[in-house]
C-alpha positions in Angstrom: 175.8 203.8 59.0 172.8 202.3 56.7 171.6 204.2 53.9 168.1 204.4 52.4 167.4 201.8 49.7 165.9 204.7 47.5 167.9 207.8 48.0 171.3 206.5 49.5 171.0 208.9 52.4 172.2 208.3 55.5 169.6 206.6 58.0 169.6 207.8 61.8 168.1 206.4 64.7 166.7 208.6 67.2 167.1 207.3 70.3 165.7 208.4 73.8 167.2 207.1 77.2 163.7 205.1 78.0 164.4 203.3 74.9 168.2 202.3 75.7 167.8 201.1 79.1 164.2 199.7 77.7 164.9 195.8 76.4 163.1 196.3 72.7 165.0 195.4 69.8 166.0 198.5 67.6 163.9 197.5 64.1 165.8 198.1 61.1 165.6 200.8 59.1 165.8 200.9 55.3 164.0 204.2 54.6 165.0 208.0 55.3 161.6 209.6 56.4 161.7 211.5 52.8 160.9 208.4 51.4 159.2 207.0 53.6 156.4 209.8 53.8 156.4 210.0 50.1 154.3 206.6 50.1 150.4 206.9 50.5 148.3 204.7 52.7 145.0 204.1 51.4 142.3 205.3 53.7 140.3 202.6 53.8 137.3 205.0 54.5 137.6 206.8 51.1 137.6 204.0 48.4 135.7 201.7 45.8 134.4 198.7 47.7 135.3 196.3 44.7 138.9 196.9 43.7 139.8 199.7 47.1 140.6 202.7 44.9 141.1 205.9 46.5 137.5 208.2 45.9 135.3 210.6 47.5 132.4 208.1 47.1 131.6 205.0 48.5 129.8 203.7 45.4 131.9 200.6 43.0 133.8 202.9 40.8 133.0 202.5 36.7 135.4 199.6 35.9 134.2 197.7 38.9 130.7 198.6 37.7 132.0 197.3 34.1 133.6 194.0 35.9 130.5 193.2 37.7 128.1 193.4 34.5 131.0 190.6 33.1 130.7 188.7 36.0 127.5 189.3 37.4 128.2 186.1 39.4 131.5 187.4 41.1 131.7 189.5 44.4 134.4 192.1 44.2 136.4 192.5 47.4 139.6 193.6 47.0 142.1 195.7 49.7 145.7 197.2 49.2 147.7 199.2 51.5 149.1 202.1 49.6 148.3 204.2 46.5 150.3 203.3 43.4 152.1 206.7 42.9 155.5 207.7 41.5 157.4 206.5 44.7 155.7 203.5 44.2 156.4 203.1 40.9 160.2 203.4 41.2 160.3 201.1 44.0 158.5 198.2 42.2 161.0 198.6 39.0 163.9 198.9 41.5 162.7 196.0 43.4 161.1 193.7 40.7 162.7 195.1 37.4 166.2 195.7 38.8 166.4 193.0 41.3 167.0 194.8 44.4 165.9 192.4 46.7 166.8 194.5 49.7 163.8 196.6 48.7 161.2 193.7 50.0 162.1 194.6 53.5 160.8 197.9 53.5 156.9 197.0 53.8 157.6 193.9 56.4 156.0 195.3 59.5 153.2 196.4 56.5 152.4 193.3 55.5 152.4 191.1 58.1 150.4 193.6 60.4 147.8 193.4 58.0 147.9 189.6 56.3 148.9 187.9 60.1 145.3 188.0 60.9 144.4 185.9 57.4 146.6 183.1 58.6 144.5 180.6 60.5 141.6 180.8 58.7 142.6 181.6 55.1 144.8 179.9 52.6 147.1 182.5 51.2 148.7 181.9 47.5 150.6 184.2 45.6 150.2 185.3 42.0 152.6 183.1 39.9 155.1 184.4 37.5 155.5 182.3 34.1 158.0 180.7 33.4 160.3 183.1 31.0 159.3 186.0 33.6 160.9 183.7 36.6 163.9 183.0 34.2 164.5 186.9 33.5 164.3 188.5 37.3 164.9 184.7 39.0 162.3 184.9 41.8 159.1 186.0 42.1 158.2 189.4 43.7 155.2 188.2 45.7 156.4 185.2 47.3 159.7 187.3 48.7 157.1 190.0 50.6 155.4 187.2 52.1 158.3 185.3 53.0 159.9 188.6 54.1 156.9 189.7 56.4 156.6 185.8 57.8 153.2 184.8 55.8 152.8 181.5 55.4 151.8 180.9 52.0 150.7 177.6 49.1 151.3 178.0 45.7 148.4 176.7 44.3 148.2 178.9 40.9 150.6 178.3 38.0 151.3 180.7 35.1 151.3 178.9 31.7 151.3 182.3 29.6 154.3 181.7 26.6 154.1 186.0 26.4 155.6 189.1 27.8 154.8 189.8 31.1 151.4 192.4 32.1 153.9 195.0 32.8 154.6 195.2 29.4 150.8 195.7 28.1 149.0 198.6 28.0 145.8 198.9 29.7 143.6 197.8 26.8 146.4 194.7 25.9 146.4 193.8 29.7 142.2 193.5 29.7 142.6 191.2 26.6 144.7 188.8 28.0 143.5 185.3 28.3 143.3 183.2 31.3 146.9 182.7 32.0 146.6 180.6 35.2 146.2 176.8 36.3 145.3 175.4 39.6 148.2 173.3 41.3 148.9 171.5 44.9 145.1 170.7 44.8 145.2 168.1 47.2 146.2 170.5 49.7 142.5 171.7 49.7 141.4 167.7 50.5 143.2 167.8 53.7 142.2 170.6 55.7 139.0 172.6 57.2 139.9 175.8 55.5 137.5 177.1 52.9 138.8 181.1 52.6 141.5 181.5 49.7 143.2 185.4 50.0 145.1 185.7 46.5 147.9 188.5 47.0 149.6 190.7 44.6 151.7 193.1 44.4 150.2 195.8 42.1 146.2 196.1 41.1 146.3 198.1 38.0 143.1 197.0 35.7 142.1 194.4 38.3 142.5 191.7 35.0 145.1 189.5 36.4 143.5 188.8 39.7 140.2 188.7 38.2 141.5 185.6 36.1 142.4 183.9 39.4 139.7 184.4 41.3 137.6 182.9 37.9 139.4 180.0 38.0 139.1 179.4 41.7 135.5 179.9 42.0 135.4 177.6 38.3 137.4 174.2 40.3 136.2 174.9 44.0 132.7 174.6 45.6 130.4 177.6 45.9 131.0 177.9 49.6 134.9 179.4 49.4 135.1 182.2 50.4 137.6 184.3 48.3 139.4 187.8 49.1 142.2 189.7 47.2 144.8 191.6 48.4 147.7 194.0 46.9 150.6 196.3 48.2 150.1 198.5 46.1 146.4 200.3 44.5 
């Protein structure tokens, strides 16, 4: 019998007799439904157009506002799927801190439900680790979701920061930090029709890190890409 990745209790399936004599394939389970409905979806009704933070009011929230008077230029449209709460937070240090790769099955059907319909149209990259991050943990969070939930994806950002990672900053450190990112695989771009670029993460905390890559896309690429960010977690 499986166990959930989180709690280590037992997982049941409960099965009726249209599904057994039905030909579907019995999904997987890797959460209890403890755990499961401990993680919030984001209503995508009730948020901040720029970054999709959870609030009563559709109006940019104050560090959007704050972003936008920075980069007056730049048009904030970011989504996530769930709120960023305590659940959350153990799974990321489980998954990305501890190394439990198990753990990036649990959002599969998640995330390519949602990013499938990017695919044709949209080049989707990842945001890079740096080198001494990728050294530490030995792969990188992001691309294993999107491998994980069958996204195609091109790495066209690389991170040349020589400092501890963001999760290590506090807010006011991790709006400080320099541009840590430089544009690879460029040529990619030359050979295809496709001029929408979806950066994905997995957390949106200040917003700083995929600010810097959307900067440096819109810096190297004509004005008429069309860029969206996305996150797992907000």
């Amino acid at each position: 019998m499986n166990t959930c990745v989180l709690c280590n209790q037992p997982l049941k399936n409960h099965l009726n007799l249209s599904f057994l004599f039905s030909r579907q394939k019995l999904q997987e389970k890797f959460l209890c439904e403890s755990c499961k409905n401990k993680f919030e979806k984001i209503n995508p009704t009730n948020v901040c157009p720029g970054c999709f933070r959870p609030q009563n009011s559709k109006n940019y929230c104050e560090d959007c506002k704050k972003w936008q008077k920075q980069y007056p230029q730049m048009e904030l449209n970011h989504e996530a799927l769930y709120t960023y709460n305590k659940i959350a937070r153990d799974y990321m240090d489980q998954y990305k801190f501890q190394g439990d790769l198990l753990l990036a099955n649990v959002f599969t059907n998640d995330l390519h439900t949602y990013l499938n319909k990017y695919q044709k149209d949209y080049w989707i990259t990842p945001i890079p680790l740096n080198y001494f991050s990728k050294q530490n943990r030995g792969f990188n969070q992001v691309e294993v979701l999107l491998k994980q939930a069958e996204i195609a994806y091109v790495p066209f950002l690389e991170n040349i920061r020589q400092e501890d990672s963001q999760s290590s900053k506090n807010r006011f450190e991790r709006l400080k930090t320099p541009q840590p990112f430089q544009l690879i695989n460029m040529d990619t771009f030359q050979k295809s029709t496709k001029n929408k670029i979806l950066i994905v993460d997995d957390v949106y905390t200040t917003g700083r890190t995929i600010l810097h890559a959307r900067l440096l896309f819109e810096k190297s690429l004509p004005s008429h890409y069309e860029m969206k960010t996305f996150s797992l977690f907000r």
